[in-house]
mmCIF file of the N, C-alpha and C atoms, coordinates in Angstrom:
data_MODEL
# 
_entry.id   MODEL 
# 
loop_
_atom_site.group_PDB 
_atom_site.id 
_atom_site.type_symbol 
_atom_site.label_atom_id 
_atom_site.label_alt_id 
_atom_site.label_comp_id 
_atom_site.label_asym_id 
_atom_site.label_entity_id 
_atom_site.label_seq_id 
_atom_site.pdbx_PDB_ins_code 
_atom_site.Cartn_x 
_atom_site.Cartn_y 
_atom_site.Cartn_z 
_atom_site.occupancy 
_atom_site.B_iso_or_equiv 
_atom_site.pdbx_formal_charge 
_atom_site.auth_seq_id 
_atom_site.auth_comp_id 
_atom_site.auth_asym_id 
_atom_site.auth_atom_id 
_atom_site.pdbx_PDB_model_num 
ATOM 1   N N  . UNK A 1 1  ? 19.018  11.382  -21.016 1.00 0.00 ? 1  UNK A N  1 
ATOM 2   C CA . UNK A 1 1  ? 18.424  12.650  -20.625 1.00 0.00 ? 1  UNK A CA 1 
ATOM 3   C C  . UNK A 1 1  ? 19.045  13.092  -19.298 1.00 0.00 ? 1  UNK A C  1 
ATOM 4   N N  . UNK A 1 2  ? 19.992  13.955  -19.230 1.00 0.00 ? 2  UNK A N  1 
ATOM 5   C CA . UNK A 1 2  ? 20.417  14.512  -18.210 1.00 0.00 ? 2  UNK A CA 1 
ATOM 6   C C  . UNK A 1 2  ? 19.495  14.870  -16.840 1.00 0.00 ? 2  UNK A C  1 
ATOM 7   N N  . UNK A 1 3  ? 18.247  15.401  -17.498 1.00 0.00 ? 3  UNK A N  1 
ATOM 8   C CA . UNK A 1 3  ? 17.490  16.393  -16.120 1.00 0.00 ? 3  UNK A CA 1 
ATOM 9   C C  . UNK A 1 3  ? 16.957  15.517  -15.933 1.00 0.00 ? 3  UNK A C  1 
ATOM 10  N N  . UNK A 1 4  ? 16.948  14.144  -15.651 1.00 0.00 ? 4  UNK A N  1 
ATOM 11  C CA . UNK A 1 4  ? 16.218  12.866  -14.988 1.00 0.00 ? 4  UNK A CA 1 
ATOM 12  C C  . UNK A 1 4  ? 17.460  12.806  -13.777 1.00 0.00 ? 4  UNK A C  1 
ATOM 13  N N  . UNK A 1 5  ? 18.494  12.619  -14.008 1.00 0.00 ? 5  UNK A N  1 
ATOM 14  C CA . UNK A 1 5  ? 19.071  12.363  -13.108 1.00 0.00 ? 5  UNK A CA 1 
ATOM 15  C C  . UNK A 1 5  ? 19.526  13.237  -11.984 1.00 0.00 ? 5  UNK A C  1 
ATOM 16  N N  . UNK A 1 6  ? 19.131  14.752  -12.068 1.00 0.00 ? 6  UNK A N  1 
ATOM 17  C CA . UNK A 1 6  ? 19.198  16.097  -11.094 1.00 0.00 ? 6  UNK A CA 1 
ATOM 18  C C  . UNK A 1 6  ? 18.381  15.117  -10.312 1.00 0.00 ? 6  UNK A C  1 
ATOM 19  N N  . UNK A 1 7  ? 17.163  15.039  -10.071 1.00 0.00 ? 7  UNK A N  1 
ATOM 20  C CA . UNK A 1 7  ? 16.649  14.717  -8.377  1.00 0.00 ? 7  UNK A CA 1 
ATOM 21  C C  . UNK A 1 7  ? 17.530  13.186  -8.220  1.00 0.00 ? 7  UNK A C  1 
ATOM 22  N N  . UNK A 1 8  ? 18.425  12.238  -8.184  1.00 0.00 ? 8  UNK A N  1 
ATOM 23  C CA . UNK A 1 8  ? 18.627  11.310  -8.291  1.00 0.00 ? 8  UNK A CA 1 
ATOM 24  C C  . UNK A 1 8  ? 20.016  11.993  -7.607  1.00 0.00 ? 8  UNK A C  1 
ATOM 25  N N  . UNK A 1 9  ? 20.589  13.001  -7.859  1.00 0.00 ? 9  UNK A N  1 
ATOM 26  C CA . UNK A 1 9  ? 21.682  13.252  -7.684  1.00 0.00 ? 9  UNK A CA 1 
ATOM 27  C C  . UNK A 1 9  ? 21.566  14.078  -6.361  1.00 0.00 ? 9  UNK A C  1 
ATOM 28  N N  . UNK A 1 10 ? 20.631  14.537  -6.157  1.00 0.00 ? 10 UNK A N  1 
ATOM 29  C CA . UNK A 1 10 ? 20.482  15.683  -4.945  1.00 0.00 ? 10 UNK A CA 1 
ATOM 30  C C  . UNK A 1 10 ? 20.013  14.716  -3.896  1.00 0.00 ? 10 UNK A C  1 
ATOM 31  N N  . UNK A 1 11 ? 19.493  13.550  -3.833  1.00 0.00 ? 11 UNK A N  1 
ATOM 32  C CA . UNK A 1 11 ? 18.849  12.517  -2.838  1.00 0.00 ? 11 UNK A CA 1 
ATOM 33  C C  . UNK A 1 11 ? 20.263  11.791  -2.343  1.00 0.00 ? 11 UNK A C  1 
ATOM 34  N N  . UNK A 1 12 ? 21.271  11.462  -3.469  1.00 0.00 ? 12 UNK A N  1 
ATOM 35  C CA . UNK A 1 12 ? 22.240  10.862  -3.391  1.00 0.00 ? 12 UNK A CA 1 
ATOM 36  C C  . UNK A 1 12 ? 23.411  11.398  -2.540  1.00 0.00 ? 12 UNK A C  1 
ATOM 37  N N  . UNK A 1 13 ? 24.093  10.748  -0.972  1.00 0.00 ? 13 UNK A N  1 
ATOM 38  C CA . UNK A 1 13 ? 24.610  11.148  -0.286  1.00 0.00 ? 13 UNK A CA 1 
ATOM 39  C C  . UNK A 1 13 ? 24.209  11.914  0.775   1.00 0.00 ? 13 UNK A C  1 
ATOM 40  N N  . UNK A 1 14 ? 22.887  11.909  1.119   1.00 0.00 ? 14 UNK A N  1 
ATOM 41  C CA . UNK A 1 14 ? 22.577  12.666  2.109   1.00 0.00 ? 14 UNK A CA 1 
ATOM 42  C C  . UNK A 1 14 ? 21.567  11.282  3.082   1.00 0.00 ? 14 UNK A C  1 
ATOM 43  N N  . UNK A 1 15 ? 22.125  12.199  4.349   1.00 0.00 ? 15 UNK A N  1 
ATOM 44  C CA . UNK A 1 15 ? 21.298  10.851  5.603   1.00 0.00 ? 15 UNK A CA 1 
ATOM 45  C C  . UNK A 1 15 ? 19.084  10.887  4.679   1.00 0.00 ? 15 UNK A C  1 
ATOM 46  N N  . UNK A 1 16 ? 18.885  9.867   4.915   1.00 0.00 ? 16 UNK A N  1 
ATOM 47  C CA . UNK A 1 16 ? 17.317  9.718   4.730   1.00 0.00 ? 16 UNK A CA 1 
ATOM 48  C C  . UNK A 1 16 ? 16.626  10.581  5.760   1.00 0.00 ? 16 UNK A C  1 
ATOM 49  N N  . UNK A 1 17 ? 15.550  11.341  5.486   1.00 0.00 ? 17 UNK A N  1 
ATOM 50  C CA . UNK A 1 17 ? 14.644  12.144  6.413   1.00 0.00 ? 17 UNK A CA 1 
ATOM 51  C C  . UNK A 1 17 ? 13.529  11.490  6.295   1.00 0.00 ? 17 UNK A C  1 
ATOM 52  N N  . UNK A 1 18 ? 12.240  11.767  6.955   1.00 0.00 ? 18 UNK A N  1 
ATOM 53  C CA . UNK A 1 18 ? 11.022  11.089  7.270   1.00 0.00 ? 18 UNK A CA 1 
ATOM 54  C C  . UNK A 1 18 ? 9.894   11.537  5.492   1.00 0.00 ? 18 UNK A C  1 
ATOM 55  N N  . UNK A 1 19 ? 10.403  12.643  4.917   1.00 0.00 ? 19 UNK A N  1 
ATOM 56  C CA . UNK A 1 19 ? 10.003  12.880  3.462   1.00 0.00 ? 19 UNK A CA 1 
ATOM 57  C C  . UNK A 1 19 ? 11.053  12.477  2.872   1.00 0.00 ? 19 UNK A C  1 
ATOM 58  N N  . UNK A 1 20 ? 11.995  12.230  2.493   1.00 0.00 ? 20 UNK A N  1 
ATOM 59  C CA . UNK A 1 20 ? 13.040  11.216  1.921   1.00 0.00 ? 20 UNK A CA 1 
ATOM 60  C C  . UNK A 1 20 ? 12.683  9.779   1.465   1.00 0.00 ? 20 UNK A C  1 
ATOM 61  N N  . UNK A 1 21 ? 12.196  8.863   2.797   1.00 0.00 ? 21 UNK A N  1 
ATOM 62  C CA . UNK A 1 21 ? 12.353  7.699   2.868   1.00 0.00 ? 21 UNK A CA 1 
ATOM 63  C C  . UNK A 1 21 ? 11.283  6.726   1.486   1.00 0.00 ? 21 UNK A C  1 
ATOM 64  N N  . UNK A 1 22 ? 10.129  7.714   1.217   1.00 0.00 ? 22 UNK A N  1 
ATOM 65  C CA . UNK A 1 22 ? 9.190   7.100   0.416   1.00 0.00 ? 22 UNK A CA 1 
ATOM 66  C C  . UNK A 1 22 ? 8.516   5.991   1.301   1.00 0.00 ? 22 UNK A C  1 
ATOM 67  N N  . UNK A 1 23 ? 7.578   5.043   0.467   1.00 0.00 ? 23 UNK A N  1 
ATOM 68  C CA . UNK A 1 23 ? 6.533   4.586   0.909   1.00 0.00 ? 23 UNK A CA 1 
ATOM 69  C C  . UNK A 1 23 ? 6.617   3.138   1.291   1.00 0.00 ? 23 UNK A C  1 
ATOM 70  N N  . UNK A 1 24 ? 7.156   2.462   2.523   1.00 0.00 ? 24 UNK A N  1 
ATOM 71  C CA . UNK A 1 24 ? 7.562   1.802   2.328   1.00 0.00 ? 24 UNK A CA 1 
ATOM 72  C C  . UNK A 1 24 ? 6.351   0.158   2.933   1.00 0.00 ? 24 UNK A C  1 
ATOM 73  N N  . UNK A 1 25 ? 5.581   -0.183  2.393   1.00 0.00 ? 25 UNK A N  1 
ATOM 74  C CA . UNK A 1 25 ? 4.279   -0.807  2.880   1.00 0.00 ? 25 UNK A CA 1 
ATOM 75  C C  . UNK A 1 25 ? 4.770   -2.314  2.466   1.00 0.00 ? 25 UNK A C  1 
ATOM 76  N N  . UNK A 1 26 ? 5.045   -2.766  3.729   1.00 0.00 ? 26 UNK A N  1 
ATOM 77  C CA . UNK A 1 26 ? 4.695   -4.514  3.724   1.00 0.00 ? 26 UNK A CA 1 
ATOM 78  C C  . UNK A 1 26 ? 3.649   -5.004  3.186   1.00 0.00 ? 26 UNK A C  1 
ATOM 79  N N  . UNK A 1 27 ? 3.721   -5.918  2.487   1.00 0.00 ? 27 UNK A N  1 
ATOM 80  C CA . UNK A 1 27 ? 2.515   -7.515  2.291   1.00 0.00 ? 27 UNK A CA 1 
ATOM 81  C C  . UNK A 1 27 ? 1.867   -6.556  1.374   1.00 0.00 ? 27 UNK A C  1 
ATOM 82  N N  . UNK A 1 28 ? 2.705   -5.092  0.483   1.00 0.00 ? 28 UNK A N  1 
ATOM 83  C CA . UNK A 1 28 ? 1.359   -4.763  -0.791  1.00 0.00 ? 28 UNK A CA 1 
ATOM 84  C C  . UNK A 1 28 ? 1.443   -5.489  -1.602  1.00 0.00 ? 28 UNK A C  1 
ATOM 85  N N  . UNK A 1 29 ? 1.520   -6.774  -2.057  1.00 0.00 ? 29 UNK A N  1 
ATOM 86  C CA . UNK A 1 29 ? 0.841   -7.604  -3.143  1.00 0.00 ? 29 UNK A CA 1 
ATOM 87  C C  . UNK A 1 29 ? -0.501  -8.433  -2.225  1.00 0.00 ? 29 UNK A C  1 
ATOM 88  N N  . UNK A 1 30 ? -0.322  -8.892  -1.028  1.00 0.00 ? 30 UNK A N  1 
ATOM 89  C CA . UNK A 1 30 ? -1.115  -9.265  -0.527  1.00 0.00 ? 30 UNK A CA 1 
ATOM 90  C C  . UNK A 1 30 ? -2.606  -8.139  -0.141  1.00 0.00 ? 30 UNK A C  1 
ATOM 91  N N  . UNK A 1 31 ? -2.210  -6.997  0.343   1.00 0.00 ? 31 UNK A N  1 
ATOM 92  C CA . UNK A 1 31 ? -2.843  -6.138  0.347   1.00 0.00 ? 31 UNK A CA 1 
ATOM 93  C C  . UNK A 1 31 ? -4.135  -5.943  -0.995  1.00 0.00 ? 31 UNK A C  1 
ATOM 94  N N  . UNK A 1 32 ? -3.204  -5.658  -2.257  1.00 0.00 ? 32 UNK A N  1 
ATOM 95  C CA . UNK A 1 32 ? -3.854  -5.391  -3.282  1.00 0.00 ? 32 UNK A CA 1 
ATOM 96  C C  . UNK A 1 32 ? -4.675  -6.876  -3.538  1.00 0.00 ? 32 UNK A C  1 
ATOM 97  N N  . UNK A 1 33 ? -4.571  -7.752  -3.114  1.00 0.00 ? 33 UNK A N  1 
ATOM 98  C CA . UNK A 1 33 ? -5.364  -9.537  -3.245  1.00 0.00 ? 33 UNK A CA 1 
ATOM 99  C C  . UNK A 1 33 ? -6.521  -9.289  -2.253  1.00 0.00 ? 33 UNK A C  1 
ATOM 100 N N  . UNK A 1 34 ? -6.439  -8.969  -1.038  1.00 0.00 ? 34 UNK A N  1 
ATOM 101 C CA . UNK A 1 34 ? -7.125  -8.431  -0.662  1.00 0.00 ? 34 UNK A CA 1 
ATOM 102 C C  . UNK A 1 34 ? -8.545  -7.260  -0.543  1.00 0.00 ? 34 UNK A C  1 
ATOM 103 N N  . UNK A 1 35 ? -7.998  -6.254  -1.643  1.00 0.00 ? 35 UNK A N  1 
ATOM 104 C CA . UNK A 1 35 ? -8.541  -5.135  -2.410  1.00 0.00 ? 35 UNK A CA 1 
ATOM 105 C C  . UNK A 1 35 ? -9.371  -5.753  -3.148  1.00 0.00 ? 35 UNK A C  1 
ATOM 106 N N  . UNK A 1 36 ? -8.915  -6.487  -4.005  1.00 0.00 ? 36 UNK A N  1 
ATOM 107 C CA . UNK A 1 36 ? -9.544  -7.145  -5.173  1.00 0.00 ? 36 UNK A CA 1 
ATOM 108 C C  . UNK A 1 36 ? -10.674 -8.256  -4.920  1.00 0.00 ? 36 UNK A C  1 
ATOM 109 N N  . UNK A 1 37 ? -10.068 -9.314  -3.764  1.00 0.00 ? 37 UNK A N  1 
ATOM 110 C CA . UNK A 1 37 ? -11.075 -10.230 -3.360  1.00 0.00 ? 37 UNK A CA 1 
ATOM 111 C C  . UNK A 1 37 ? -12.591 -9.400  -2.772  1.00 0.00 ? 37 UNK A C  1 
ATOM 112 N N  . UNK A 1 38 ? -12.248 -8.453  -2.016  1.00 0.00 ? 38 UNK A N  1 
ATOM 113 C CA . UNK A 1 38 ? -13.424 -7.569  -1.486  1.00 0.00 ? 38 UNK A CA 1 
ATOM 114 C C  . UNK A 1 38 ? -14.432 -7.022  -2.245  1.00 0.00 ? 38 UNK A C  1 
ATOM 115 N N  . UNK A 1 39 ? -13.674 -6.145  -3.525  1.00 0.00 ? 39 UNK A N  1 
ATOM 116 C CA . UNK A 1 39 ? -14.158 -5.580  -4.557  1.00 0.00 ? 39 UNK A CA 1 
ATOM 117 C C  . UNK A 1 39 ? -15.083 -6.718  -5.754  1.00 0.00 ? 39 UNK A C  1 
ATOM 118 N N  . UNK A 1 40 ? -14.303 -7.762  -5.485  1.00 0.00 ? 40 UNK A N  1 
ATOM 119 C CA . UNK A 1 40 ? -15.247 -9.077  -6.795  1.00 0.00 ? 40 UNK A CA 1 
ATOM 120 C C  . UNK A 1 40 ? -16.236 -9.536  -5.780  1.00 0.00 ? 40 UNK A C  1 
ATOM 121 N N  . UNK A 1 41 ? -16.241 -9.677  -4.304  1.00 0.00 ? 41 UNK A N  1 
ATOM 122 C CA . UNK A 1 41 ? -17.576 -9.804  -3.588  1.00 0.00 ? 41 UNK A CA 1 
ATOM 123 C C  . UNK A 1 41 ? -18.716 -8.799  -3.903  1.00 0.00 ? 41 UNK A C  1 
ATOM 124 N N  . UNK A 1 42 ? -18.248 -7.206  -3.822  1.00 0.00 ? 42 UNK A N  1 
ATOM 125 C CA . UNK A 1 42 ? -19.161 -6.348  -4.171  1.00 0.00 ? 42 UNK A CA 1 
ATOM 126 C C  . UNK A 1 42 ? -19.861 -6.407  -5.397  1.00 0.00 ? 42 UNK A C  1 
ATOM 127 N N  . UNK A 1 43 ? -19.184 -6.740  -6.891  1.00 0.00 ? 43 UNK A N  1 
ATOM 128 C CA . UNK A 1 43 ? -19.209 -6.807  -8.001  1.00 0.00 ? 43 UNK A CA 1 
ATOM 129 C C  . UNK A 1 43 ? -20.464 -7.790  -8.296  1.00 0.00 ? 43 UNK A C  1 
ATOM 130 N N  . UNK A 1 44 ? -20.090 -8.957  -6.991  1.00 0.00 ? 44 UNK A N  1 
ATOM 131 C CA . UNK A 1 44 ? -21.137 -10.705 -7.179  1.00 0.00 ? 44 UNK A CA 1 
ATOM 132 C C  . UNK A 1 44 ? -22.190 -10.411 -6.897  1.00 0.00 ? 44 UNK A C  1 
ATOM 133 N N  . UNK A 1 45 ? -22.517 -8.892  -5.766  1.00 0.00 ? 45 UNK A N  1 
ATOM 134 C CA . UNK A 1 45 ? -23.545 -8.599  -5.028  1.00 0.00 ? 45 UNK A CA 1 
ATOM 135 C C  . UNK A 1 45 ? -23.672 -9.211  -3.551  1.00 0.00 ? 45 UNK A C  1 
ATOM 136 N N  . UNK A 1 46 ? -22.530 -9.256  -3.449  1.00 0.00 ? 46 UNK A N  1 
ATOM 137 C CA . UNK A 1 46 ? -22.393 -10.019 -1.920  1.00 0.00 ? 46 UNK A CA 1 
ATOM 138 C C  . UNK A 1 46 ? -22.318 -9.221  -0.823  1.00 0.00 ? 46 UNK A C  1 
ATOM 139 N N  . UNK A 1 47 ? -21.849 -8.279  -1.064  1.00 0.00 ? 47 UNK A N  1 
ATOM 140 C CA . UNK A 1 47 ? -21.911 -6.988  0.146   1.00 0.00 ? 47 UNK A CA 1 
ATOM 141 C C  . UNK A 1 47 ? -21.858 -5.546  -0.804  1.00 0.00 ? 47 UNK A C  1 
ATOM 142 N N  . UNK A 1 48 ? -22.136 -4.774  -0.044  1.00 0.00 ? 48 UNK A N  1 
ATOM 143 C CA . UNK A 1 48 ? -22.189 -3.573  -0.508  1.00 0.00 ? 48 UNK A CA 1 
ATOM 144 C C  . UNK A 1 48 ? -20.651 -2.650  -0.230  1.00 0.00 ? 48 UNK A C  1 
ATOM 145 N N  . UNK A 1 49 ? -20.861 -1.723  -1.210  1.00 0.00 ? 49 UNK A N  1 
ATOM 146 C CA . UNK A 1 49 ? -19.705 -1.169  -1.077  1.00 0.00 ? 49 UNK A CA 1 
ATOM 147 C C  . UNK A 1 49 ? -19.068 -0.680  -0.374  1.00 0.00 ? 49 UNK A C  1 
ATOM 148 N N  . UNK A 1 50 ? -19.867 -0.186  0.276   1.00 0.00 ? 50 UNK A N  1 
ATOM 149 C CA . UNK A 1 50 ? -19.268 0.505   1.530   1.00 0.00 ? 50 UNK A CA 1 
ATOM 150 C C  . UNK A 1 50 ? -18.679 -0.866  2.387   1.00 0.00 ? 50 UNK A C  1 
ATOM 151 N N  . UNK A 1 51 ? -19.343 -1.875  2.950   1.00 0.00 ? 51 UNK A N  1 
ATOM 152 C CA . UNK A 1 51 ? -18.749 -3.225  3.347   1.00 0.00 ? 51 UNK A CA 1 
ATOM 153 C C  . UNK A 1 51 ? -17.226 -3.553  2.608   1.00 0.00 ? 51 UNK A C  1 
ATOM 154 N N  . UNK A 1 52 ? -17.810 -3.746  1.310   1.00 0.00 ? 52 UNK A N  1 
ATOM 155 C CA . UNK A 1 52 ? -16.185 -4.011  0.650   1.00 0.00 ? 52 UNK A CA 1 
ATOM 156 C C  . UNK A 1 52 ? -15.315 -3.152  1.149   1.00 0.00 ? 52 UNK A C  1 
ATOM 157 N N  . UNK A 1 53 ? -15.248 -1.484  1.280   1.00 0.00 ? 53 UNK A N  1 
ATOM 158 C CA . UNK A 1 53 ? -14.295 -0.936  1.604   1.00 0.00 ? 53 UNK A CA 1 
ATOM 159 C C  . UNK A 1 53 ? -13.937 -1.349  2.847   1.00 0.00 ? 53 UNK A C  1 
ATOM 160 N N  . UNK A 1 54 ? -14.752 -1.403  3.835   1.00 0.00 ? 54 UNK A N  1 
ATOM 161 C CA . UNK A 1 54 ? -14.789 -1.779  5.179   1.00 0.00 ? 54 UNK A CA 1 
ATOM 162 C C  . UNK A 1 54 ? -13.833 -3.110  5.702   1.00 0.00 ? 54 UNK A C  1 
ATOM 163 N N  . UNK A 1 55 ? -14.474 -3.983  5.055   1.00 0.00 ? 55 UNK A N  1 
ATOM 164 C CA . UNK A 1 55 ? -13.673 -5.131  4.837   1.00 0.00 ? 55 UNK A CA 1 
ATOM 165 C C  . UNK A 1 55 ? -12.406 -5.179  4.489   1.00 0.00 ? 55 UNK A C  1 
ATOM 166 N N  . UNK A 1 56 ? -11.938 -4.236  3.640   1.00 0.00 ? 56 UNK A N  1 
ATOM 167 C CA . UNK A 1 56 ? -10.851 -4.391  2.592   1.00 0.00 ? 56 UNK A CA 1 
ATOM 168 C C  . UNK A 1 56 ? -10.086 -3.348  4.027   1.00 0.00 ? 56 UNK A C  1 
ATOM 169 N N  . UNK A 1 57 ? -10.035 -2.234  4.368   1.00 0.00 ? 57 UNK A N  1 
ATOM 170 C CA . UNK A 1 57 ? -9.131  -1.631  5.123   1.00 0.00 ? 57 UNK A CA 1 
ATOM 171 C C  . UNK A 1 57 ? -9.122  -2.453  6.566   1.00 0.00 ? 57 UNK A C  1 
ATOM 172 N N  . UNK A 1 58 ? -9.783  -3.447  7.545   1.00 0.00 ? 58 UNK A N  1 
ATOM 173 C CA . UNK A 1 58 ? -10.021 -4.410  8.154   1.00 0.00 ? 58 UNK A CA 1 
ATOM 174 C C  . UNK A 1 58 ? -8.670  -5.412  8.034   1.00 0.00 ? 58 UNK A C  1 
ATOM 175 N N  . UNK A 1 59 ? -9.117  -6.163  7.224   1.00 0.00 ? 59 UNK A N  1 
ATOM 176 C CA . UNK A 1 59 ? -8.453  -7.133  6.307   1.00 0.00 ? 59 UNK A CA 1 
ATOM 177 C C  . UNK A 1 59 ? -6.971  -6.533  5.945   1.00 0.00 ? 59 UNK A C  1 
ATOM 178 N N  . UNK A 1 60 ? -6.901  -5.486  5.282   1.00 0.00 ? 60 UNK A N  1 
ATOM 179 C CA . UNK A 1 60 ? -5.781  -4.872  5.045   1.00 0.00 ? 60 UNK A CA 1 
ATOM 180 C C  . UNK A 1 60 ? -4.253  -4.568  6.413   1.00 0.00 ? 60 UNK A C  1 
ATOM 181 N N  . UNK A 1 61 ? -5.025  -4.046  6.935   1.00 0.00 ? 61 UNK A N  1 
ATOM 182 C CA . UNK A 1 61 ? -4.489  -3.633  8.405   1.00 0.00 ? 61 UNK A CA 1 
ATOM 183 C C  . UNK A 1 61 ? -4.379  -4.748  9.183   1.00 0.00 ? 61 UNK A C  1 
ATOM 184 N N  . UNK A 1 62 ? -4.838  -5.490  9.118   1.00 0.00 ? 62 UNK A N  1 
ATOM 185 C CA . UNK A 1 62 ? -4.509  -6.687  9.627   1.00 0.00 ? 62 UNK A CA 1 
ATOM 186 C C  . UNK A 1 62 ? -3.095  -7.198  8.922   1.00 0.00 ? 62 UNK A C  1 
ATOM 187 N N  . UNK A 1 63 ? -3.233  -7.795  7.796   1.00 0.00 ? 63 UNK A N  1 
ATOM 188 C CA . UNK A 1 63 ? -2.170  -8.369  7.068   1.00 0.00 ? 63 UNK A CA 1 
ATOM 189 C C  . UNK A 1 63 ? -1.196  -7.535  7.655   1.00 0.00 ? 63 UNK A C  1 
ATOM 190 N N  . UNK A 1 64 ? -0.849  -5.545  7.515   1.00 0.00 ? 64 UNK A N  1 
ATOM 191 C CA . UNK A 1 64 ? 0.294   -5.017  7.552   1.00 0.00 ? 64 UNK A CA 1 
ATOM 192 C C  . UNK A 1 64 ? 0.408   -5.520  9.380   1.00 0.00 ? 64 UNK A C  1 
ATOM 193 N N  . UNK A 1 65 ? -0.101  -5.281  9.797   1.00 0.00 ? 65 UNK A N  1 
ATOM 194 C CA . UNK A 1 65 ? -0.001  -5.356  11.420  1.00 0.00 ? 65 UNK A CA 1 
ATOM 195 C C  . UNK A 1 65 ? 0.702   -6.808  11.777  1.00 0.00 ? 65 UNK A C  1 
ATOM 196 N N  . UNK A 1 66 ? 0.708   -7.688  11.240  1.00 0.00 ? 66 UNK A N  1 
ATOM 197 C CA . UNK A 1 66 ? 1.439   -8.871  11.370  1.00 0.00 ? 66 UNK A CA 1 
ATOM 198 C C  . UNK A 1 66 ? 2.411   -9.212  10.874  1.00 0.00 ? 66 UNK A C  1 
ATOM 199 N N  . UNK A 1 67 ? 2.532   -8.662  9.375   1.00 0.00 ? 67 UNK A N  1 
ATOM 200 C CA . UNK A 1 67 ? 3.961   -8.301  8.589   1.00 0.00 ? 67 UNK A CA 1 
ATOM 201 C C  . UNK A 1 67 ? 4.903   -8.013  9.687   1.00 0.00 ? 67 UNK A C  1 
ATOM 202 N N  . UNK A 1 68 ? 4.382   -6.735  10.210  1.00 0.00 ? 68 UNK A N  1 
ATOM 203 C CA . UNK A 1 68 ? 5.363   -6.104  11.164  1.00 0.00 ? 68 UNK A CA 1 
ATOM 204 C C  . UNK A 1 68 ? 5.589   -6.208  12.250  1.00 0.00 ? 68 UNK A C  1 
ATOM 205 N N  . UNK A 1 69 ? 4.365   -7.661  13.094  1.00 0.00 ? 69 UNK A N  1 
ATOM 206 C CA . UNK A 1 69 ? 5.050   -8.072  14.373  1.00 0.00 ? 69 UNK A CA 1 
ATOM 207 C C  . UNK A 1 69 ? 4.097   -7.255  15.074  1.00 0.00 ? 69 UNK A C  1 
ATOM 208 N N  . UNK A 1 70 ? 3.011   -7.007  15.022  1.00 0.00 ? 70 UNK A N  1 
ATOM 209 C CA . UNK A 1 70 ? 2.190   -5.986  15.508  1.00 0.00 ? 70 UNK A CA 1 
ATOM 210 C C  . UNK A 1 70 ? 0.910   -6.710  16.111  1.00 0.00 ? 70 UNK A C  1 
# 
């Protein structure tokens, strides 16, 4: 299929810009283990949801913050 490769071709050869670069997130498998461990606490009745989220962006930000030396 040709018109798959138009945006592939227009990205190609040009310096990266700050909308260019895409998404580039350390430790997301750990992250998403994270997500999940929080979310099966909520599920057990161990904290509430709002906690799980709490926990989970906590927890989350942590992991990336050390990935990166932070």
């Amino acid at each position: 299929n040709p018109a798959r490769e138009i945006p592939i071709q227009q990205m190609m050869g040009k310096a990266p810009t700050e909308n260019s670069k895409g998404v580039r997130l350390v430790n997301l498998p750990q992250v998403r283990d994270i997500q999940n461990e929080e979310f099966e606490k909520m599920l057990a009745g161990q904290q509430t949801a709002q906690q799980a989220l709490d926990n989970a962006v906590e927890r989350g930000n942590k992991a990336i913050q050390e990935a990166i030396g932070n």
